[in-house]
N, C-alpha and C positions, 0 to 999 in steps of 0.2 A: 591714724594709727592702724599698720595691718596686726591680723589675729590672723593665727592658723590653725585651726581643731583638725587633730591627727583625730579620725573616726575607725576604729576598727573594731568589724562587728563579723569576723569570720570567725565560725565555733571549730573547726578541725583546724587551727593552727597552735603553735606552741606559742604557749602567752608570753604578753611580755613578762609578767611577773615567775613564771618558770613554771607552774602549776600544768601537771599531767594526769593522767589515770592509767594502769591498764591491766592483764592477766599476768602475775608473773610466778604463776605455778599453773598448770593444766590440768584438771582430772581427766584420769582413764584412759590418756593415749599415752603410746611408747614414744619416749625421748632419744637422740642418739645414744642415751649411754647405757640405753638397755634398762631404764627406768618405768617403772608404769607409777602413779601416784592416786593414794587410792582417793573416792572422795568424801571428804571431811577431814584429813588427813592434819591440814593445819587448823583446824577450828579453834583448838585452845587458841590461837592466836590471834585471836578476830580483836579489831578494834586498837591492838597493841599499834604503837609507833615503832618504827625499824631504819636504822640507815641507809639511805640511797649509795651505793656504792658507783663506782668504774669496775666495770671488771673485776669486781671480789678482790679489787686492791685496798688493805684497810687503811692505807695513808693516805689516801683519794676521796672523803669521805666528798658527794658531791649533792647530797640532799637529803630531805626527809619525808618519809613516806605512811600512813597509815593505814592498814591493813583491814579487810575485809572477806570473810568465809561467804564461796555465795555455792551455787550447784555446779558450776561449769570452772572452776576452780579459787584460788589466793585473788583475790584483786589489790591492787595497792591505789591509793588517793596519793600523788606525793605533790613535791616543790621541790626544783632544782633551787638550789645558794650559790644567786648569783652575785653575793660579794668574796667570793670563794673563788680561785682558780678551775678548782675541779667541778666545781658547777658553773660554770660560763663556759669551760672545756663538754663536760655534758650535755648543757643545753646548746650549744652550737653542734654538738655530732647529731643529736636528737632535733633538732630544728631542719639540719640538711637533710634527712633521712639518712645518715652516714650509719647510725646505729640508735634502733627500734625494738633491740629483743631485751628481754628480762630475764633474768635468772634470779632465783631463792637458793638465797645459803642458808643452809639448817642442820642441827642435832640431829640425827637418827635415832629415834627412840623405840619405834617397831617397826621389825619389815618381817615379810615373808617372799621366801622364791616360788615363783612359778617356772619352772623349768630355768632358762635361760635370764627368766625378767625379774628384777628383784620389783616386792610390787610395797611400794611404803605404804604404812599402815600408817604410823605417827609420827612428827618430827617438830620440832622447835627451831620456829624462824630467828635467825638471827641478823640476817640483814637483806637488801635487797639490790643485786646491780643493776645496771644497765652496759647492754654489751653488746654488741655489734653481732657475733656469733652466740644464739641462746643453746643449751644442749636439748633444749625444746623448743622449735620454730614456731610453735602456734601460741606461746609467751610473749607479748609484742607491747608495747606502748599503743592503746588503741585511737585515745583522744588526749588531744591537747585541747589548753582552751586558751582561747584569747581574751583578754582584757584591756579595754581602752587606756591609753598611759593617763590620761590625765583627768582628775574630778568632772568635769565639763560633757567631753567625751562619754565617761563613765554612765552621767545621769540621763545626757539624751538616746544613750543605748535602751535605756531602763523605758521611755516612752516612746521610742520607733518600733512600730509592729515588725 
C-alpha cells in the first residue's frame, strides 16, 4: 500500500485553510489620500469581527477577520472562505502576491485638519478589504500561515523541532 504525507511546515505562506494576519490601518503616517490616522483611533473596535472584502466591493464579501488595537496601528487575524468564489478569488490574488494591501472602511466619527492633512481622530470600522492598491502602502497582509492538510501531517508538525 503507498501513503503519501503532504508535510508542510513553512510559517510565511498562505495556509491551505486561508488563515492570514496583517496592518490594515497604520498609525501616524500620511496615506496617498492625504490621511494621517491618529493612534488609538479604532480602539473602540478591538476585538470586534469585520468582513474581509475585495476591494470595498460589498457583494464580494471574501472572509472574515478579527480585529485587534495595538501601537503601530488596526491589526486584523482573518480567514479567507474558501467555499466562496470571492474567497478562492482572494486567496489566490493574496497567495500569488498579486494583491497584499489592506485597506479599512470606516464611519468618520472625529477628525481634525492639520493644514492640508485631515488627521482622524475616531472612526467605526466597518469592514476590511484586501486590495491590490492600498491608499496606504505600509497596510499589507504581513504573514500567512501554513497548515498541514491532513491530521497526520498536522500532529507530526506539533513534534518536529
Amino acid at each position: 500500500m503507498d501513503v503519501t504525507l503532504d508535510l508542510e511546515l513553512k510559517s510565511e505562506t498562505i495556509g491551505e485553510d486561508g488563515a492570514f494576519e496583517g496592518l490594515a490601518a497604520v498609525y501616524g503616517n500620511l496615506d496617498n489620500q492625504g490621511d494621517r490616522i491618529q493612534s488609538g483611533a479604532f480602539a473602540a473596535d478591538h476585538g470586534r469581527e469585520v468582513p474581509i472584502l475585495w476591494a470595498h466591493k460589498r457583494d464580494e464579501v471574501a472572509g472574515v477577520g478579527k480585529l485587534e488595537d495595538s501601537p503601530e496601528g488596526l491589526r486584523i487575524k482573518g480567514r479567507f472562505l474558501l467555499d466562496t468564489t470571492a474567497g478562492r478569488e482572494a486567496y489566490a490574488r493574496a497567495k500569488a502576491g498579486a494583491a497584499r494591501g489592506l485597506s479599512v472602511g470606516f464611519r468618520l466619527l472625529k477628525h481634525a485638519m492639520e493644514g492640508a492633512v485631515r488627521l482622524i481622530q475616531s472612526g467605526a470600522v466597518a469592514e476590511v478589504s484586501l486590495t491590490a492598491f492600498p491608499a496606504n502602502p505600509a497596510a499589507l497582509v504581513t504573514a500567512v500561515k501554513s497548515e498541514p492538510r491532513n491530521p497526520m501531517a498536522r500532529w507530526i508538525s506539533t513534534i518536529l523541532p
